[in-house]
C-alpha positions in Angstrom: 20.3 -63.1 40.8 20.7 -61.1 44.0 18.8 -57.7 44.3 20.6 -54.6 44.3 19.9 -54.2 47.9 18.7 -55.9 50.7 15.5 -55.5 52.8 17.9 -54.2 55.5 19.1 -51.6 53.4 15.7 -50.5 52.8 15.0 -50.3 56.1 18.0 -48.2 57.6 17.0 -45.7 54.2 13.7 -45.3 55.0 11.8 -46.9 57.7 11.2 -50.6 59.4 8.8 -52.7 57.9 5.9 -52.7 59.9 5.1 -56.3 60.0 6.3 -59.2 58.4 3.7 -58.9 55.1 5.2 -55.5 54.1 8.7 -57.4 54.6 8.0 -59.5 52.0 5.9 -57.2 49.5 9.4 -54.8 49.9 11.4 -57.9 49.1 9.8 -58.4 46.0 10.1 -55.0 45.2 13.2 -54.8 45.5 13.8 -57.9 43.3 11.5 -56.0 40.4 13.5 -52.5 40.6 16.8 -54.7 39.9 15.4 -56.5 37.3 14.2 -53.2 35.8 17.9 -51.8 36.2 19.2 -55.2 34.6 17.1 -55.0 31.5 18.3 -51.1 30.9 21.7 -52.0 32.3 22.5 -55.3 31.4 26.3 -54.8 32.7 25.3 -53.6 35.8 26.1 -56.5 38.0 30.1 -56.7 36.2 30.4 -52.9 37.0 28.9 -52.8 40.6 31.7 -56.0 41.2 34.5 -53.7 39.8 33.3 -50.5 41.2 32.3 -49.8 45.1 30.8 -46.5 44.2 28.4 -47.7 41.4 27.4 -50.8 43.3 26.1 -47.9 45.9 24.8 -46.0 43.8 22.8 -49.4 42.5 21.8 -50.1 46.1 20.5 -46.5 46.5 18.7 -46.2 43.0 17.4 -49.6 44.2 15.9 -48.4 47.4 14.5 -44.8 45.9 12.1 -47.2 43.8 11.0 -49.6 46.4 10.3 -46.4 48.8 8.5 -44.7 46.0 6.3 -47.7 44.9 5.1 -48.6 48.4 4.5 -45.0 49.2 2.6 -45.2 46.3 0.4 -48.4 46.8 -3.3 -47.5 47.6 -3.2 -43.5 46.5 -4.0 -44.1 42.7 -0.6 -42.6 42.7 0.9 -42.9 38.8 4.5 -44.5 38.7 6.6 -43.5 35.4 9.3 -45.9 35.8 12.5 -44.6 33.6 16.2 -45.4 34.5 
């Protein structure tokens, strides 16, 4: 399955990757936060295909985790994942 958002989206959120490693660590970041949201949600990708607004909100929830996981990487920074 297709993350909730793409690299891209990340990147006009937040910042450009700085190189093509962090590309790929945020990729797989952003294929773990929607596979987090699946498990709580699991009708989440039948409602973001019905409904624009929730498959935004997806995309942005999406994005807030990446962000605040790679922020975090390296600070010893506790992450309390709850959706």
């Amino acid at each position: 399955m297709d993350p909730f958002a793409a690299l891209e989206d990340l990147e006009v959120r937040w910042r450009p990757m700085q190189d093509e490693t962090e590309g790929d660590r945020a990729s797989i970041l952003l294929d773990d936060a929607s596979m987090m949201i699946r498990s709580q949600k699991p009708t989440a990708d039948t409602l973001a295909a019905s409904d624009p607004v929730f498959a935004a909100s997806l995309k942005i929830v999406t994005c807030a985790v990446v962000k605040r996981a790679m922020q975090a990487l390296g600070k010893n920074v506790p992450i309390a994942y709850s959706i």
